[in-house]
N, C-alpha and C positions, 0 to 999 in steps of 0.2 A: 956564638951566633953572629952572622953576616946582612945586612939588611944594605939595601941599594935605592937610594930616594932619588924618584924623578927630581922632584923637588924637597927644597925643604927650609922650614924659616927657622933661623939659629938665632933668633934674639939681634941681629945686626942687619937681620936683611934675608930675602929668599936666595937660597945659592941652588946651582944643577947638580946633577950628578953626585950625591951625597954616601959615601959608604959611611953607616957605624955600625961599630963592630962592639960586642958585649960579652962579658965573662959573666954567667948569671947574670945577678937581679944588676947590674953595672955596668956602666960603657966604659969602655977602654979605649975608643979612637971613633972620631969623626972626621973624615977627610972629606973637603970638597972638589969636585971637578976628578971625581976618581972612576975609571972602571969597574964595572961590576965583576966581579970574581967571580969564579965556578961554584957554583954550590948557594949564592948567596941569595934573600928573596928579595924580591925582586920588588918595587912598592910605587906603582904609578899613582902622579900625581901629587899632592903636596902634602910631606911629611912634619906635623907639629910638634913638639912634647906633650907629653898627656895633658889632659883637661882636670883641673879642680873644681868640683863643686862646693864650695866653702861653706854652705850652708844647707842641710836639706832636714826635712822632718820626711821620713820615709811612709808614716804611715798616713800623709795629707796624701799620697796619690790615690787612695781610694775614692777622695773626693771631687775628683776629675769629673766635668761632667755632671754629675748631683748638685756639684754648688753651684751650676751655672745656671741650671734652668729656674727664670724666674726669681732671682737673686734678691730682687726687691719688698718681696714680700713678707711681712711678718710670720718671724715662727712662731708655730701653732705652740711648742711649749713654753715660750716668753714673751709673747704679744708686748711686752714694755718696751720690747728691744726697738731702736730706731732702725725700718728696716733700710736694706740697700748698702751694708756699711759692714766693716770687719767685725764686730759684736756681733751682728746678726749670723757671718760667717762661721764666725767662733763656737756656735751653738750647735752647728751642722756637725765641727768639727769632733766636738764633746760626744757625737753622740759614737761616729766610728773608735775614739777610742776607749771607749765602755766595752767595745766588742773585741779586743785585744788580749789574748795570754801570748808567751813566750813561743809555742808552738806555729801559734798564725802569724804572729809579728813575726817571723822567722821567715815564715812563707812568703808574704806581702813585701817584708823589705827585700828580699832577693831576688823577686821578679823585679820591684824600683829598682835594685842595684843591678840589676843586668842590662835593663834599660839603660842606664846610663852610661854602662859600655859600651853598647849600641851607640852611643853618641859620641862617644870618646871621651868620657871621664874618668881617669885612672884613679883617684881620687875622691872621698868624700864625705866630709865632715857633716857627721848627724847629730845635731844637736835635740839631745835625747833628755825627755825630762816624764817619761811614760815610764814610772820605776815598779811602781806597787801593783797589788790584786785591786778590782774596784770594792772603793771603801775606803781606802787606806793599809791594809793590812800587809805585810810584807809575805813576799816569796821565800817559798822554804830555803831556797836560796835567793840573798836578798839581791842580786846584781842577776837575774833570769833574765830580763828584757835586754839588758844592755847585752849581755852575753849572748841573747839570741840575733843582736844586729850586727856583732864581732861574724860570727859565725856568717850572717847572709850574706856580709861582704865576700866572706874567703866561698863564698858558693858561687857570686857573682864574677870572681876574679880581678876582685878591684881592692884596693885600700884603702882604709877608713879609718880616719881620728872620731871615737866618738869623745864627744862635747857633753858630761856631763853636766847635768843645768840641776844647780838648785832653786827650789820652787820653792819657798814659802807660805807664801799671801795670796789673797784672791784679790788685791788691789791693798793699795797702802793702807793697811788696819784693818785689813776686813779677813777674818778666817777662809779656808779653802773652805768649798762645799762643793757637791755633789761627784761629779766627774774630775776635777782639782785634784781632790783625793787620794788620789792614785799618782801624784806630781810629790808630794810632799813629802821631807822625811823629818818635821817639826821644828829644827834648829839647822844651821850652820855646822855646827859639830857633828849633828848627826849626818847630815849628808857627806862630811868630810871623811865621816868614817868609813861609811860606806863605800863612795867614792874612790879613798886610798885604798878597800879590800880588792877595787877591779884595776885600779890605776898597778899596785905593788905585784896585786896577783900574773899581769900580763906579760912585765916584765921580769916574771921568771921563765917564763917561756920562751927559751932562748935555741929550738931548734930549728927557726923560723922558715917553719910549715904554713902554708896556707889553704888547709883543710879545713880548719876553725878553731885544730886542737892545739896548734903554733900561736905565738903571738907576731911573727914578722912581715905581717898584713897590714898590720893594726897598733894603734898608739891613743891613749889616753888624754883627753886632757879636760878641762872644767868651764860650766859656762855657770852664768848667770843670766836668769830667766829675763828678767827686768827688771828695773829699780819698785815696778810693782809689785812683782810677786819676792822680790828678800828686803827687809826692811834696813834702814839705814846703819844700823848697827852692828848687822850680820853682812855686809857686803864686806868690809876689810879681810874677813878670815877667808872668802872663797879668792879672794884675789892673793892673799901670801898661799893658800893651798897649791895652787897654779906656778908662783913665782918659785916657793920648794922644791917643786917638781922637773922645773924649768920645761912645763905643760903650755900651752896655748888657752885661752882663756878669751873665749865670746860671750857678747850679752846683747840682746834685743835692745836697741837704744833708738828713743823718739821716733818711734814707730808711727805714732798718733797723736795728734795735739792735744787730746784728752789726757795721756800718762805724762804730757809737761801741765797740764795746769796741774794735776792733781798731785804732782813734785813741788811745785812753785806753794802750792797752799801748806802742805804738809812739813816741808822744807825748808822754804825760801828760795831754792835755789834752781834750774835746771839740772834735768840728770844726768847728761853731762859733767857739771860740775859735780855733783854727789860721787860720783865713778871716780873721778881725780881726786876728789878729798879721801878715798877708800885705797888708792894707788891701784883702783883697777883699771886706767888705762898705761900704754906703754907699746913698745914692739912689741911684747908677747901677745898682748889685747886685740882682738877683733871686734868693733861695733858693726851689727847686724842693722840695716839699714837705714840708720842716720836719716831721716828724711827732714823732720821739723828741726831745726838746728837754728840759735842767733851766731851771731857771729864771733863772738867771745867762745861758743862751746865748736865753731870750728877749727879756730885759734888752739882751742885747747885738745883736738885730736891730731891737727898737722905738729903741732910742736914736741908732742909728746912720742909724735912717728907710730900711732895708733891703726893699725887696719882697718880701713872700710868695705864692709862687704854689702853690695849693691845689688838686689833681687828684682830684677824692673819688672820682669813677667807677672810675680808677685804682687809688688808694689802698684801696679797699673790693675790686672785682677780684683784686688781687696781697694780700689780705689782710695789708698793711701796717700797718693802725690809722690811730685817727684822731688828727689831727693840733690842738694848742689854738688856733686859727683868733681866735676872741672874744682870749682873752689875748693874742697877739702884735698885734690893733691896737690891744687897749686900750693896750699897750706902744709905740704907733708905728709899726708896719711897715704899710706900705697892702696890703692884698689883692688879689690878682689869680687869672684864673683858669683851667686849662690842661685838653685833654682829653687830653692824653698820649699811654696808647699804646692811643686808642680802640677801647676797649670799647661805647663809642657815642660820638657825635659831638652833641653837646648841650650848649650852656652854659646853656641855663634849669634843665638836670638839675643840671649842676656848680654853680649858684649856689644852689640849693635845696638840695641835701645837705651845703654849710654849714653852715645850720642845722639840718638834722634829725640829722645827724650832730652838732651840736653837744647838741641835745635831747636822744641819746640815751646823750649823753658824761655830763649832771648829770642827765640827766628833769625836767630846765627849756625852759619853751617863749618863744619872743622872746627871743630877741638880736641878730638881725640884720632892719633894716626893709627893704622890698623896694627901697627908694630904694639902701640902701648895699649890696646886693646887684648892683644892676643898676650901681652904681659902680666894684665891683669886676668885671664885666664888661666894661665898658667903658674910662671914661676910665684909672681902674690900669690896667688891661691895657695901655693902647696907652703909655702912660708908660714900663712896664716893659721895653718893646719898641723906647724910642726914637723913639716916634713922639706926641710931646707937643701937637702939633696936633691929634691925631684924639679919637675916645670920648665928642664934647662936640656939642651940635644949638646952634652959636652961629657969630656971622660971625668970619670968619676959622680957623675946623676946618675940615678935613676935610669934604667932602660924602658921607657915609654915613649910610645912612639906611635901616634895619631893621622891614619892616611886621612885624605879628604878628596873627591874624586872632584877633578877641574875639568872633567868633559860632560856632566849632567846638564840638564834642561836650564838648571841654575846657575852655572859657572862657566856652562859652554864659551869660548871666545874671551876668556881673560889673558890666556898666556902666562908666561913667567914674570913677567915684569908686575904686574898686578894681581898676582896670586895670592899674596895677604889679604888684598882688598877684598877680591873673590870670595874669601875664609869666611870676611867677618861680616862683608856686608851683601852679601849673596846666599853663600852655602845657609846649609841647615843641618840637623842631626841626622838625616835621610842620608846625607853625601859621604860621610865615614865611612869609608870602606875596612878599613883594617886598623888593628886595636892592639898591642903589645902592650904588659903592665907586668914590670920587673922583669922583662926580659922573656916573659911567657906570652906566647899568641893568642888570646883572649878572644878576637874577633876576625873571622877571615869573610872577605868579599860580603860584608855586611851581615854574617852569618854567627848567632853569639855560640862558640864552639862549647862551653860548658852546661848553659840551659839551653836545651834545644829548640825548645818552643815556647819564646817571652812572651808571646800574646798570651795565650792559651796557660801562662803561668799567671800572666798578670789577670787575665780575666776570673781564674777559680781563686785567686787568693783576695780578688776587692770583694766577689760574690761572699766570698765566706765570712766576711765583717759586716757586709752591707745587708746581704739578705733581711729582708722585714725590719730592716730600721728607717729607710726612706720608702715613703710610701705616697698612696697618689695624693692623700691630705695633704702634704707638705707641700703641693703647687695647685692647691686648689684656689 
């Protein structure tokens, strides 16, 4: 395969006239200032490497919309809750995934994962912690769920690390209940077993099909929920599980200044440190939005060359705060970038509210260039995720290949010289025109060629979770 970029930004800069050429899922030459060859497609406008979402929970997009309206209001089934605030969200959350088997979640995450083609995600790490039947009780096969999100990816035509997450606790000492239930597999061992029967089982699949029935879509690795849902004794083993494996390994870190007191009381310590005292951070390690951080525990993720994966859409949604993005790489930790539990699905959104969120942290403007913007899109991302081949337009990565149209309403009049700029702090996920992932054309002229109709997929797949769970009581 032949592909010819108007433009294209190689990690050093935008250059013109860009031929890369690929033998399968692989590029074999990227020459700049070259001729377009007969036969080759043709790709106006500015060509990226694929997009990573390093973080997503696929079945929050049902809640798009539902958790917005009214947000402030106590829910009717926990009035204790303080409303306006992530608990109170959390509750909304609990209830769509009560309405979850392997069947819907199959449905639901492949219209999300198609969406995110539609944006340019080749990539995307679901940190998956929705294991069991509700109750607790396990699936006749105990890896169904996860199996059913392996699969939506290879529907969607995208790749996916899922992030196995063990779940413990309902908060430090407190048993799961209700909806929880369905998170937990009782110990560290026993998640690990599990865990290794989908991690070992995947990679025997080595015809690398991406039907669902292949593994070469898709890669393994382990998360940890939060230092509140594994207790401090059980955190070492999910973190050598991961090191074993030579897996990728996230965890939800000070999300809330509620799960640092309630570290600090339990503990002594930040959770942060508790992570380091377990060896769960490291280059293999992604912390999932660092937001509440002293400075000792930023100390303790730049040093350790820990990954930061920053969800601002997120973070600004769930009125979490913003999180010191700038200090933690000045400290070393690379950036990466996650839409969570989409509120939109847009990494030029999330890579731009970096910095304007960082602007409006000092009311300083520049700290982040759109070069290392679009870095932490990309090549971090795909790092953070295990997949250190990809994120990169050079031979031997990945053939993903991300158009963005630079003559829309929104990027009209940038030109070449500022077409980064255009990307990160203009474009939107609207403006992707074309979408290649491993070498296969996934998205043509905005059009996703494997599901034909994502609206009309996403809309009967949130219907069928949501029906008669939100109702007009819950914004009365």
């Amino acid at each position: 395969m032949q592909w010819h970029a108007q433009f294209a930004w190689l990690g050093d800069g935008v250059a013109a006239d860009v031929l890369v050429e690929a033998d399968g899922e692989r590029i074999t030459r990227v020459e700049r200032g070259a001729a377009a060859p007969p036969g080759a497609v043709r790709l106006p406008g500015l060509t990226l490497p694929g997009l990573a979402n390093a973080h997503s929970h696929a079945f929050h997009r049902a809640l798009r919309s539902r958790a917005q309206r009214q947000p402030c209001f106590p829910q009717p089934t926990n009035p204790d809750l303080p409303p306006g605030t992530f608990w109170t969200w959390r509750e909304q959350m609990y209830r769509v995934a009560d309405r979850l088997d392997p069947e819907s979640y199959r449905a639901l995450a492949a219209a999300a994962f198609a969406e995110m083609a539609l944006a340019g995600i080749s990539c995307v790490g679901e940190f998956h912690y929705l294991h069991h039947r509700p109750g607790g009780d396990p699936y006749d096969e105990p890896n169904a769920m996860g199996e059913a999100l392996i699969a939506a990816a290879a529907d969607a035509g995208i790749r996916i690390t899922l992030l196995d997450a063990c779940y413990l606790t309902g908060g430090i000492g407190a048993p799961l209940t209700g909806t929880q239930l369905r998170f937990g597999d009782g110990t560290a061992g026993n998640w690990a077993r599990r865990a290794g029967a989908l991690h070992d089982g995947l990679h025997k699949r080595t015809d690398g099909r991406t039907d669902g029935t292949g593994g070469g879509h898709a890669r393994v690795g382990a998360a940890i929920h939060s230092v509140r849902a594994v207790p401090r004794e059980q955190l070492a083993a999910v973190a050598a599980w991961a090191r074993e494996r030579r897996a990728p390994l996230h965890v939800h870190l000070s999300e809330q200044p509620e799960e640092n007191a309630a570290c600090r009381e339990a503990y002594g310590t930040t959770p942060a440190r508790l992570l380091a005292e377990a060896g769960a951070l490291g280059a293999f390690a992604t912390a999932v939005h660092a937001t509440h951080l002293t400075g000792e525990d930023i100390g303790l993720l730049g040093t350790t060359t820990t990954g930061v994966c920053m969800c601002p859409t997120t973070e600004r949604d769930l009125a979490d705060g913003i999180g010191p993005a700038r200090d933690l790489a000045a400290a070393g930790a690379p950036l990466c970038l996650g839409t969570d539990q989409h509120a939109v699905v847009d990494l030029f959104e999330e890579a731009r509210a970096v910095e304007l969120d960082e602007r409006l942290r000092t009311r300083r403007r520049g700290h982040w260039t759109a070069g290392e913007l679009l870095t932490a899109a990309t090549r971090h991302g795909h790092y953070g995720l295990g997949w250190p081949e990809a994120g990169r337009l050079e031979p031997g990565g990945y053939a993903d290949l991300v158009t963005v149209d630079l003559g829309s309403v929104r990027t009209a009049g940038a030109g070449p010289a500022h077409a980064a700029e255009a990307a990160v702090f203009a474009a939107t996920a609207a403006d992707v025109r074309h979408v290649v992932v491993s070498g296969r054309e996934i998205v043509r002229d905005g059009r996703h060629l494997l599901i034909e109709d994502v609206p009309g997929a996403l809309a009967a797949a949130i219907d069928a979770v949501t029906r008669d769970t939100f109702t007009r009581e819950d914004h009365a």
